[in-house]
C-alpha positions in Angstrom: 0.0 0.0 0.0 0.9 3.4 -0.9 1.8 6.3 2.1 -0.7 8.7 2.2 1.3 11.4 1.4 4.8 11.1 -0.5 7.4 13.5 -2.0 7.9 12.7 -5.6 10.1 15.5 -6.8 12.4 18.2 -5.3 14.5 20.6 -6.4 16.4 23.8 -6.1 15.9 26.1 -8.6 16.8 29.8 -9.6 13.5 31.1 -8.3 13.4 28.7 -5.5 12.8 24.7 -4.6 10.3 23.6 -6.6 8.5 19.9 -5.2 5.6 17.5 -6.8 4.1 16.0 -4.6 1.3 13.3 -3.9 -1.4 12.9 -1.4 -4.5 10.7 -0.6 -7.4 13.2 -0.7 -9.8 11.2 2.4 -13.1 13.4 0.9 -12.8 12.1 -2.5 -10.5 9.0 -2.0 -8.1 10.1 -5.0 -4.6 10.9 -5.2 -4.1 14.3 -5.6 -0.6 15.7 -7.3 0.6 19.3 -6.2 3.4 21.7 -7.1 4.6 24.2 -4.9 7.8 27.2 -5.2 9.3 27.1 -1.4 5.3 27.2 0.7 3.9 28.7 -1.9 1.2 26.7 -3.7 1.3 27.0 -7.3 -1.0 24.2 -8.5 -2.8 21.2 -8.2 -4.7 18.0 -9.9 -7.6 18.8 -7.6 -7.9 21.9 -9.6 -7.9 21.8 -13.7 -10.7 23.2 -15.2 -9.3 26.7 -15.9 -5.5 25.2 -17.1 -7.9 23.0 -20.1 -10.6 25.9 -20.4 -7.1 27.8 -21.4 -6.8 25.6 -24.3 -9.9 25.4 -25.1 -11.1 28.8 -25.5 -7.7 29.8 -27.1 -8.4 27.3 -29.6 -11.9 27.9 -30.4 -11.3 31.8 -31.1 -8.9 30.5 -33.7 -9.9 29.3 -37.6 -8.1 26.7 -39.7 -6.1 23.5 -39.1 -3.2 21.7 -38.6 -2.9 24.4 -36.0 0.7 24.9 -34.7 0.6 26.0 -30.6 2.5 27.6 -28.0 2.3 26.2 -24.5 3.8 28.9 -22.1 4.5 26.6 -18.4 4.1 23.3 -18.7 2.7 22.8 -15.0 0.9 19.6 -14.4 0.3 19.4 -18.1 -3.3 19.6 -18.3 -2.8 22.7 -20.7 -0.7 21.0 -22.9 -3.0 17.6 -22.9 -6.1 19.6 -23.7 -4.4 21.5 -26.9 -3.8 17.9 -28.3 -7.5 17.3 -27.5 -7.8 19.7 -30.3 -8.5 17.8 -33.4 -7.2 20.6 -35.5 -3.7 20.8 -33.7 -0.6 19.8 -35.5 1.7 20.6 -33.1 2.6 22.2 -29.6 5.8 23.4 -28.6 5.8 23.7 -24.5 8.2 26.3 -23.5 9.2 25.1 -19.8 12.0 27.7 -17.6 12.1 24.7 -15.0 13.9 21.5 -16.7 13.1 19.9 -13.5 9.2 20.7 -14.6 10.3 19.0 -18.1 11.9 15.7 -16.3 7.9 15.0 -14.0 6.6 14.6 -17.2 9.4 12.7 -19.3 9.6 10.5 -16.4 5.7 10.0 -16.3 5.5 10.8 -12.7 1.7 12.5 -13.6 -0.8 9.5 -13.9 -3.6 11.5 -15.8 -0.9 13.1 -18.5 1.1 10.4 -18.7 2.8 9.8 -22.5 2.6 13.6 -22.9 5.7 13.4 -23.6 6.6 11.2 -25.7 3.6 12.5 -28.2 4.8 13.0 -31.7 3.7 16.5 -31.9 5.0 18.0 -28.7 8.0 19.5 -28.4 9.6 20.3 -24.9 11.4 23.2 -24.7 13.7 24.1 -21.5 13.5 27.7 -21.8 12.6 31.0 -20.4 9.5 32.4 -22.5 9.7 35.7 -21.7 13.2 36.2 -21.9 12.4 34.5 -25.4 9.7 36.9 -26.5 12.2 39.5 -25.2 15.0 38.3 -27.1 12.9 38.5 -30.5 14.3 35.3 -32.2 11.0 33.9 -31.2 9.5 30.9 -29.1 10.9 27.3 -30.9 14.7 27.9 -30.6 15.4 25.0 -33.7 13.6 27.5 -35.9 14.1 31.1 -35.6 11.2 33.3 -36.3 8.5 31.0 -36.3 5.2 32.2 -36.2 2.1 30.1 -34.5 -1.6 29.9 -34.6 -2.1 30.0 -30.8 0.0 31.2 -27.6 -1.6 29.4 -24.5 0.6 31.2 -21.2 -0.4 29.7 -17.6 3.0 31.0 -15.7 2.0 33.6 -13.4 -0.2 34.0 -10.7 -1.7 37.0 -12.9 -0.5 40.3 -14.7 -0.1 42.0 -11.4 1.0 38.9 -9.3 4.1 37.6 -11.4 6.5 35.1 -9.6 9.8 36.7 -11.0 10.0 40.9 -11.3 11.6 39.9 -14.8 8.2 38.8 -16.2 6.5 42.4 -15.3 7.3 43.5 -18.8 5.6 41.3 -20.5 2.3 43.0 -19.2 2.9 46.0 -20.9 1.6 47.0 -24.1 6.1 46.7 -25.4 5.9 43.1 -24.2 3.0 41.8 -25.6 4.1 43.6 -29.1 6.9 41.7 -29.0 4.9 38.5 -28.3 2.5 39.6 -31.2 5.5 38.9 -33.7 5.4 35.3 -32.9 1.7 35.1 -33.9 0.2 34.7 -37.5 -2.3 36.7 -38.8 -5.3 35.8 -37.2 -3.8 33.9 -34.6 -4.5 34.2 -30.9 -2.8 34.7 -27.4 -4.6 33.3 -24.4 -3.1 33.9 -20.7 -4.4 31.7 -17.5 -4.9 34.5 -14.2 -5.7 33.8 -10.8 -7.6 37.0 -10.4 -10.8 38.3 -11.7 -10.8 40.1 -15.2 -9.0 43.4 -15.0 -10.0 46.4 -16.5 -6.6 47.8 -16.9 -5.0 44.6 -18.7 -7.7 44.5 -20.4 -6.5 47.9 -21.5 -3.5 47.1 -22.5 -4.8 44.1 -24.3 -6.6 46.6 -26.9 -3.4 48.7 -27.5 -2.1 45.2 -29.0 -5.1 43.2 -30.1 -8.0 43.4 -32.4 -10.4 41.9 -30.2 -9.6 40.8 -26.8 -12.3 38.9 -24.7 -12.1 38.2 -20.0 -13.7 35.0 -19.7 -14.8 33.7 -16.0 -13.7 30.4 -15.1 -16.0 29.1 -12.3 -15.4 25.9 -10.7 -16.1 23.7 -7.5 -13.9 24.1 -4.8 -13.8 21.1 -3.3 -11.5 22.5 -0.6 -12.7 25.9 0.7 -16.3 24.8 -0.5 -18.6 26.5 -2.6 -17.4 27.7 -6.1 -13.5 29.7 -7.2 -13.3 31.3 -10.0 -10.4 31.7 -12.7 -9.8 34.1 -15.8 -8.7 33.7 -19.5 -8.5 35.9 -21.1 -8.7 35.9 -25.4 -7.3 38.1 -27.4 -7.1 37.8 -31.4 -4.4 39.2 -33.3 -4.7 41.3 -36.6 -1.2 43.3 -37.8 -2.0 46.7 -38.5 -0.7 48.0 -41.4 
């Protein structure tokens, strides 16, 4: 028999230790897998319905197929999984800072994302994506300048709650220009926030994007009780001449 709780993964990492671990759940009788940065809790399998609504509203906002996709955090994977759900998707490029993130996943230490991996259309990419929006060479580093159909980014708590002060930029109006250039005509950027839709990002969104869209997220909280609620927000890209 299994312990009830066990450490799977831990490691020390540039923005701090980074752990996976595993718990019995006694209210629901389930394992439940959780990442947290030092005490901080970042995520959890208890908790998923905004990280596949990410995908799955990005996607929908988006025409054509044999989509190619941006996966910004790999997390727990449930992002990345529901993209491939996507009938339409041809491939998805996962752009991970943590490689320790990367080796959960290779190793198949996430039961309900397990083979994510080692799917013929992902691509795992150790790298930083903002730094890689900032650097301008854009997000698949085997193909410079590649442009995508879809940019799915969970990293954050939210625009104003970032982990790192080196991802405030990307917030801005500069930042997200510079993320533009890695989208296709038509093409769409999605971003996962803890927080409820903001007025001001929203804001900002326009001075980028064509249409932008704040979509609640509700969801059972099986914790706290009653319902939590999550935002993605949707915005669709159209150069301007």
């Amino acid at each position: 028999m299994r312990p009830p709780f066990e450490e799977l993964a831990s490691e020390e990492t540039r923005m701090g230790i980074i752990s996976l671990r595993r718990r019995l759940e006694p209210s629901r009788g389930i394992d439940v897998y959780e990442v947290k940065l030092d005490d901080e809790f970042l995520m959890s399998s208890m908790f998923t319905t905004a990280e596949i609504e990410l995908a799955r509203l990005g996607l929908a906002a988006v025409d054509g197929t044999d989509l190619d996709v941006v996966v910004g955090g790999l997390g727990l994977g449930y992002t990345a999984q529901a993209a491939l759900g996507d009938d339409r998707v041809g491939s998805v490029v996962v752009v991970e800072a943590l490689a320790e993130v990367i080796d959960w996943h290779e190793g198949d230490l996430l039961p309900d994302v397990a083979g994510l991996a080692a799917d013929p259309r992902v691509e795992l990419v150790h790298g930083d994506l903002f730094a890689l929006v900032a650097g301008g060479d854009g997000l698949d580093p085997t193909t410079p300048g590649r442009t995508f159909d879809a940019i799915l980014v969970d990293i954050d708590h939210s625009p104003r709650h970032v982990l790192h002060p080196t991802h405030e930029r990307f917030y801005t109006a500069a930042g997200l220009r510079a993320l533009a250039r890695s989208l296709r005509p038509g093409g769409v950027f999605a971003l996962w926030s803890d927080d409820p839709p903001d007025a001001d990002f929203l804001a900002v969104l326009g001075e980028v994007f064509a249409r932008t869209e704040a979509h609640e997220v509700t969801f059972r909280n099986l914790i706290a009780g009653g319902e939590s609620m999550n935002t993605v927000y949707v915005a669709s890209y159209t150069p301007r001449g």
